[in-house]
C-alpha positions in Angstrom: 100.2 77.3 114.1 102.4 77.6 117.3 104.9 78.9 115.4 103.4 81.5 113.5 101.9 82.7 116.8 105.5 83.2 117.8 106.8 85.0 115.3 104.0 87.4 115.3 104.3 87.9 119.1 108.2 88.6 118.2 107.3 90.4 115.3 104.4 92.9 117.5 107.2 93.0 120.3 110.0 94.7 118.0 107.4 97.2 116.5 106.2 97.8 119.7 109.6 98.6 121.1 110.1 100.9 118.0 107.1 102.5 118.7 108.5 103.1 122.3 105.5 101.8 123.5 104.7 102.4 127.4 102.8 99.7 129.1 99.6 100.3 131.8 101.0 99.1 134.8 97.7 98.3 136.8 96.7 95.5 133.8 97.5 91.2 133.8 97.6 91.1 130.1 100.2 93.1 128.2 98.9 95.2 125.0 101.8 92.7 123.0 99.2 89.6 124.4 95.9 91.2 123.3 97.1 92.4 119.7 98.5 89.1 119.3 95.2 87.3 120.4 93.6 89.6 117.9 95.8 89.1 115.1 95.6 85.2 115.5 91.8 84.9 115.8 91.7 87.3 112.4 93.8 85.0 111.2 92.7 81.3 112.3 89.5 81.6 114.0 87.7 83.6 111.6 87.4 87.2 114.0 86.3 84.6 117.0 88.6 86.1 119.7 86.9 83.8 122.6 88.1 80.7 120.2 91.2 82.6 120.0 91.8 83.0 123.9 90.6 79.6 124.3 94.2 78.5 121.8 96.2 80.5 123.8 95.2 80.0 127.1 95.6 76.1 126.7 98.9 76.2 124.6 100.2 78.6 128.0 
């Protein structure tokens, strides 16, 4: 699953990039971090996003 959560975050950071996407400056989490949460607790955690932090936080 660590894996797959990279290539996803690679694969949102290229689109995003395309996108010329402009970062909020004043925030700790990037908009790459929270669609990637989002996208891996649709995807493993059945929509649970607080089980979802809860992987990333302790594979960080």
């Amino acid at each position: 699953m660590i894996t797959k959560t990279v290539i996803i975050y690679v694969f949102l950071d290229a689109i995003f990039k395309m996108l010329h996407h402009i970062e909020a400056m004043h925030r700790k989490t990037s908009d790459l971090e929270i669609a990637t949460t989002l996208l891996i607790a649709a995807q493993y955690f059945g929509g649970n996003i607080e089980k979802a932090i809860g992987f990333s936080v302790v594979r960080a």
